[in-house]
C-alpha positions as a Markdown table, in Angstrom:
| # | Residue | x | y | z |
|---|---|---|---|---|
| 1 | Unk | -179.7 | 59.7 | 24.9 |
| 2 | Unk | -179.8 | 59.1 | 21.3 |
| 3 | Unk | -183.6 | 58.6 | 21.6 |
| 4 | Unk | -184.1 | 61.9 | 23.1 |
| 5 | Unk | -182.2 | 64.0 | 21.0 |
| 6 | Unk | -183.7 | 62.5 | 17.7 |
| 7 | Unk | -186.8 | 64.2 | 18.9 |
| 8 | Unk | -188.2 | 66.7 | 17.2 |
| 9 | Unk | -187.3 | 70.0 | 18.9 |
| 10 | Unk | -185.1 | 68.7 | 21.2 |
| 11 | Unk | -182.0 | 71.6 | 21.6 |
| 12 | Unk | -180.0 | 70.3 | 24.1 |
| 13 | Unk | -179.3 | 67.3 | 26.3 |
| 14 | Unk | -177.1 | 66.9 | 29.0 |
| 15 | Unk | -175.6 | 64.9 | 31.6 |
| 16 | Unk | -174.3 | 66.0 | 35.0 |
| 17 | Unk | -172.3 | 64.3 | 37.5 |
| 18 | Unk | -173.2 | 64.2 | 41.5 |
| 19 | Unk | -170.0 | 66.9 | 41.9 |
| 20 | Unk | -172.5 | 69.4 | 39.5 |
| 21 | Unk | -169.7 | 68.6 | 36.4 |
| 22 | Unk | -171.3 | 68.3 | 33.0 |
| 23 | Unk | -169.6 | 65.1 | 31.8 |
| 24 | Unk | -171.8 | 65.1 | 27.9 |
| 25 | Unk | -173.7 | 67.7 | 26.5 |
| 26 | Unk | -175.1 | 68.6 | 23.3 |
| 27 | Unk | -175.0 | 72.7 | 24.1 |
| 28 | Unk | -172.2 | 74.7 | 23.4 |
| 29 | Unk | -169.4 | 74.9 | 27.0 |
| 30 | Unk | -171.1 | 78.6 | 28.2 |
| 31 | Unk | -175.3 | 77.5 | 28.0 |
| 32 | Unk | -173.8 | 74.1 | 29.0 |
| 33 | Unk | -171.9 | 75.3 | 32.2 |
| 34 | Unk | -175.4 | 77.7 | 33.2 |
| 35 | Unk | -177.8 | 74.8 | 32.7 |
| 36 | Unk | -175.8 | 72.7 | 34.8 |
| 37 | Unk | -174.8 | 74.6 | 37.4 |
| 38 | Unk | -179.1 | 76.1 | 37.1 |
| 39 | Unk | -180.9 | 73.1 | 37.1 |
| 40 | Unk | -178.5 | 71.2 | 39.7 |
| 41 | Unk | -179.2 | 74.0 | 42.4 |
| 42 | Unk | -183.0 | 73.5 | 41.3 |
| 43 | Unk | -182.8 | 69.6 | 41.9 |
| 44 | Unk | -181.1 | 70.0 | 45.7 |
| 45 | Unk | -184.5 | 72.5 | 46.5 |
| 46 | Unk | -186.9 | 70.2 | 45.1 |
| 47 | Unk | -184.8 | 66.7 | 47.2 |
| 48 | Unk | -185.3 | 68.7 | 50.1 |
| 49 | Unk | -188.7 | 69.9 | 49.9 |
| 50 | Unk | -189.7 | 66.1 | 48.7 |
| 51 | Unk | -187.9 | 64.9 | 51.6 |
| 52 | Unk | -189.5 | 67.7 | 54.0 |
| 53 | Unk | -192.9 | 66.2 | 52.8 |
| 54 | Unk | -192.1 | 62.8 | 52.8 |
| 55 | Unk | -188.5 | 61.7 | 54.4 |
| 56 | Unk | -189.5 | 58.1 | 52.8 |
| 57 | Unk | -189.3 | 60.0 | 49.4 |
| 58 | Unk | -186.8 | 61.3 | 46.8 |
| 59 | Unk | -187.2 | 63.4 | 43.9 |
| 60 | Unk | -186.7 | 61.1 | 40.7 |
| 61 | Unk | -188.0 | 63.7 | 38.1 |
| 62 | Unk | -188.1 | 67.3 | 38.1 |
| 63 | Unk | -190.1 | 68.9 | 34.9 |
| 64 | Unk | -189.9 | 72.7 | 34.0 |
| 65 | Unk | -192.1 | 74.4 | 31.1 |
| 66 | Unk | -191.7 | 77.8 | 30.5 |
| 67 | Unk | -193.7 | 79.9 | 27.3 |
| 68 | Unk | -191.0 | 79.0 | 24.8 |
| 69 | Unk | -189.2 | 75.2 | 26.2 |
| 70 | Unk | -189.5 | 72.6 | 28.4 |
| 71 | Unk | -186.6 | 71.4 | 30.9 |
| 72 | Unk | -187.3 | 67.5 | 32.1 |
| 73 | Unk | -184.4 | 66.3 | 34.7 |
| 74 | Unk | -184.0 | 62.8 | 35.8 |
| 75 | Unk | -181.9 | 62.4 | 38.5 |
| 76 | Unk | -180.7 | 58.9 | 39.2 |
| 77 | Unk | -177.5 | 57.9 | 41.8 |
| 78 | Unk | -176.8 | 62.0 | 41.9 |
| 79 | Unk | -176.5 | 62.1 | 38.1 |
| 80 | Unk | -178.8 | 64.7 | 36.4 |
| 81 | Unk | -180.3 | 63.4 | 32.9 |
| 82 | Unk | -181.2 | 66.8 | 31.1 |
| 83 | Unk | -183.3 | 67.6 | 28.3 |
| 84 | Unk | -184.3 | 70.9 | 26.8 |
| 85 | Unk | -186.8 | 71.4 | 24.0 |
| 86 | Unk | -188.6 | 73.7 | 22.4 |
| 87 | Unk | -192.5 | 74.0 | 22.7 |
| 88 | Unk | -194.3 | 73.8 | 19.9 |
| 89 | Unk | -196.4 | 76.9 | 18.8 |
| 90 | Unk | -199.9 | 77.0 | 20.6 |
| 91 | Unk | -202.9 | 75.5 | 18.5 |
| 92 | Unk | -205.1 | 78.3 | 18.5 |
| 93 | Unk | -207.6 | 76.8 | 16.6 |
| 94 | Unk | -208.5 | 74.5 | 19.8 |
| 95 | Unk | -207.8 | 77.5 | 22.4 |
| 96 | Unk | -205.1 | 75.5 | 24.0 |
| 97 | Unk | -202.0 | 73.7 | 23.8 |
| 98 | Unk | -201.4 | 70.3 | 22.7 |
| 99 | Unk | -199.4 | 67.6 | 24.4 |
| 100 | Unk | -196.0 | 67.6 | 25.5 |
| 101 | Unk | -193.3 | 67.7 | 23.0 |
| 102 | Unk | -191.4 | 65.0 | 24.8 |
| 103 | Unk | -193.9 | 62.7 | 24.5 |
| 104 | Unk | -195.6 | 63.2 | 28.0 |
| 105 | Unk | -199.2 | 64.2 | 28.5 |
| 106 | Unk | -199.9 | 67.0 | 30.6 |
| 107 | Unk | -202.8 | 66.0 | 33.6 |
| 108 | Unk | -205.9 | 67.7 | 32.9 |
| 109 | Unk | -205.4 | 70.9 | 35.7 |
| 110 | Unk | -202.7 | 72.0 | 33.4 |
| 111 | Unk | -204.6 | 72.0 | 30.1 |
| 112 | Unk | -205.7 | 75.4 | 29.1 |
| 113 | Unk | -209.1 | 76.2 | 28.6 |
């Protein structure tokens, strides 16, 4: 966790527990109790939609980017791993984003052209 919240733009981490009960978190108790209680319903859609695919399957990672941050979730054993950043301001002089500020690269259908 340490890791993840030296990074640069990182504003929040969090961990939840399989009851939906943030047991660590970085964000002050009210943005804490909505991410939580957000994300968590969003994880139990995407299980199930994994699992309607594929009832082999399980969702291990969910990743959310809006224009301004970028929600990852891990979920392992029920617990939710949560991190929350900020996206870096668009490089305009390339017409298009760069990388993920996590560290992840985006495939190549979600670069902007």
């Amino acid at each position: 966790m340490k890791r993840i919240e030296a990074t640069k733009g990182v504003i929040g981490t969090l961990v939840v527990d399989p009851d939906g009960v943030p047991i660590r978190s970085t964000l002050d108790q009210s943005m804490t109790l909505q991410y939580a209680g957000q994300l968590r319903q969003l994880v139990v859609l995407a299980r199930s939609a994994v699992r309607d695919i594929d009832p082999q399957n399980d969702l291990s990672a969910l990743r959310v980017r809006s224009k301004s941050n970028e929600i990852i979730v891990v979920t392992e054993n029920n617990y939710l791993v949560i991190g929350i950043q900020k996206l870096p301001e668009p490089d305009v002089s390339m017409g298009m984003e760069t990388g993920s500020p996590l560290g992840l690269e985006y495939p190549g259908w979600l670069q902007k052209e």
